[in-house]
N, C-alpha and C positions, 0 to 999 in steps of 0.2 A: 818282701825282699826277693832280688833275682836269686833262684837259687843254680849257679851255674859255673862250672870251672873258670870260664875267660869272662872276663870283664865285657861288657856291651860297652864300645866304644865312645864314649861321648867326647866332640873333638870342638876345639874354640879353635877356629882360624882367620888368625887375625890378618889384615893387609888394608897398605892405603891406596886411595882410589888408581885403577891403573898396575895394581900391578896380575891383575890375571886371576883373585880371587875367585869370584863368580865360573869363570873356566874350568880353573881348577878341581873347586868342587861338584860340577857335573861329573869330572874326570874322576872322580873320590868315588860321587856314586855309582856310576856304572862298572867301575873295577869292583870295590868292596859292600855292595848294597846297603852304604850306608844313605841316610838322607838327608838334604838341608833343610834345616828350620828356620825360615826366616822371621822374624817379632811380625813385622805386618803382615804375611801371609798366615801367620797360625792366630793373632788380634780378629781378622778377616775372616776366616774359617770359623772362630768361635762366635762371634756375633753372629754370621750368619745360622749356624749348629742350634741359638737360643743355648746356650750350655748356660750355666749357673756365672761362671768365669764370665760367659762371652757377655752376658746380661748386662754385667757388672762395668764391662770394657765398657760397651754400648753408649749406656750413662752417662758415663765421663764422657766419650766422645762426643757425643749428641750437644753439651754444653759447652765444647771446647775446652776440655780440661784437659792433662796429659795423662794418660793410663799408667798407675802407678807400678811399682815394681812386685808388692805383694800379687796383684791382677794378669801381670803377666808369667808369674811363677805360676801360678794357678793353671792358668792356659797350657803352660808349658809341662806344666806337671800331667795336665789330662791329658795334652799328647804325648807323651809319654810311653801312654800306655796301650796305643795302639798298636796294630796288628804290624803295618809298613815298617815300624822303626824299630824291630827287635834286633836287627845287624850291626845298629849303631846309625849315630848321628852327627851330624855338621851344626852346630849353632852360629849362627849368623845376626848381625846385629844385636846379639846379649850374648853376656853382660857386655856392657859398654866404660865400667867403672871400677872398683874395685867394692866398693858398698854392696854392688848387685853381684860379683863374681862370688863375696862372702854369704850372700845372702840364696844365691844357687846352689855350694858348695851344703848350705843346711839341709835345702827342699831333696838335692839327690842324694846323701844321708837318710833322709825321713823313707826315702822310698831305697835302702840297700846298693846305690848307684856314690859312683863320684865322677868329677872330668879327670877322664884317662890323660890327656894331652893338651897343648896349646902348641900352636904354630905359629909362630911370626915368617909370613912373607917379606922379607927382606929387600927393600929397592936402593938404588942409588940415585936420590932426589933429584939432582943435577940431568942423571941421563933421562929420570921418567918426566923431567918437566921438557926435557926433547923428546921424548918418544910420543906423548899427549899431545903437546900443543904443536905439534907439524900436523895430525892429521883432518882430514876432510872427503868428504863426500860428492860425487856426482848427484846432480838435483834431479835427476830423470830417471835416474837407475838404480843406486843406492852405492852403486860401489865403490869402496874406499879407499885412499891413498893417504901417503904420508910426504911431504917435502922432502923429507930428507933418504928416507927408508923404498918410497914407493911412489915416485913421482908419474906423471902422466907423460907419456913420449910426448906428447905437441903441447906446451904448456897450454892450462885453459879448458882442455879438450882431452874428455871421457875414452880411456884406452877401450871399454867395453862398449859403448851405444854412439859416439861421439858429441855425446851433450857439452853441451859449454856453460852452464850454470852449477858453478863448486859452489859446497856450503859446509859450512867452519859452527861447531857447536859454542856458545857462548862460554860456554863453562871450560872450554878446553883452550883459550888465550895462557900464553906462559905466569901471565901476575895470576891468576885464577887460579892454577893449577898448583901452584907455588905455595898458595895459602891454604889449598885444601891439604896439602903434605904438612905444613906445620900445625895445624888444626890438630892433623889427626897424631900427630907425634906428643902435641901435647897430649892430647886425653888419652893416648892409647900407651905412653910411658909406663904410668906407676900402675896398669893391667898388666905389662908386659914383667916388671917387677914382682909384680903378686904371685905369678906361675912360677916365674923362676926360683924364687924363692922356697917353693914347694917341689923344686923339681920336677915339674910337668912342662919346662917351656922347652920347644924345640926350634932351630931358626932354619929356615931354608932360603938360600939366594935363588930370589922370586928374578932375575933380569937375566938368566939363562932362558936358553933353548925350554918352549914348552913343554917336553916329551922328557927332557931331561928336571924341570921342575917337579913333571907330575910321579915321576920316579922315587924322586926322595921323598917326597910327599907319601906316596904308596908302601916306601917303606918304612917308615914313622908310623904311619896307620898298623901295619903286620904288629909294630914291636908293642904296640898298645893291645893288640890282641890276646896279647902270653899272657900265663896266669902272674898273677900278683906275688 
């Protein structure tokens, strides 16, 4: 068991594709030295590591099976305990369910720990499926515009190199876009329920100003800090 006045943060932040998660939480760790956990980058560490866990991921992978949830608590549980994550931490793609969010709620119990917080980034579907599917790229140079937000002075043609070869991500078409938002509304509902229901959920409207996102964010994090 930690033995320590404040809680070591453990933060579930939730968001659908597009609204600035990933940003965000770089933004979490460089203020609060907390760190993100992502399930494939800590599955990937462990395999590579030979841990007992990672062995076990290995397995399954190697036959195309799905690494189950007991396997990736294990993982999760071993990093844990490392040295980087004693400030707190961001979990990222877990839990994804409510099964696995009960089933984490045991493993950090087992280990003196619980999730401090959950975060719902908040978007407004309608604007994020304008905000995603306007944008594109210069093919020459990488830099990127939006139709509506960030257009090119000469249509066609790169404000930065003058290339004329745009390119439009497959996955960012408005129908695409559209289905990844209800996808993720459905499964990420009755997670969103679960916290609230414990009083750990807190919502932040993710379709503000960045600097202003990361604020409220930064302060949700503080209040998770105080003692219990």
């Amino acid at each position: 068991m930690r033995a320590q006045e404040k809680a070591r943060p453990v933060l579930i932040l939730l968001g659908p594709p597009g609204a600035g998660k990933g940003t965000q939480a770089r933004r979490l760790e460089e203020r609060h030295g907390l760190v993100q956990l992502s399930t494939g980058d800590m599955l990937r560490a462990a395999v590579a590591a030979g841990t007992e866990a990672g062995r076990a991921a290995k397995a399954v992978m190697e036959v195309g099976g799905l690494v189950s949830d007991e396997i990736v608590l294990d993982i999760l549980a071993d990093r844990l305990t490392e040295a980087d994550v004693q400030e707190g931490v961001i979990l990222d793609g877990f839990p994804r369910t409510t099964v696995q969010a009960e089933a984490l709620d045991v493993m950090l119990a087992e280990h003196g720990e619980r999730v401090t917080g959950a975060i719902s980034m908040d978007v407004d579907d309608a604007a994020m499926v304008s905000r995603i599917a306007g944008r594109f790229t210069c093919g020459a140079c990488g830099e990127g515009y939006h139709d509506s937000f960030k257009p090119t002075v000469v249509e066609g043609v790169c404000d930065a190199c003058g290339g004329t070869e745009m390119k439009r991500r497959a996955d960012d078409k408005a129908e695409t876009v559209a289905a990844r938002l209800e996808a993720y509304h459905a499964q990420t509902a009755p997670l969103i329920d679960y916290y609230a229901e414990r009083r750990l959920l807190d919502r932040v409207d993710a379709m503000g100003e960045i600097d202003a996102v990361t604020a409220a964010l930064s302060a949700k994090v503080e209040r998770m800090r105080e003692p219990a």
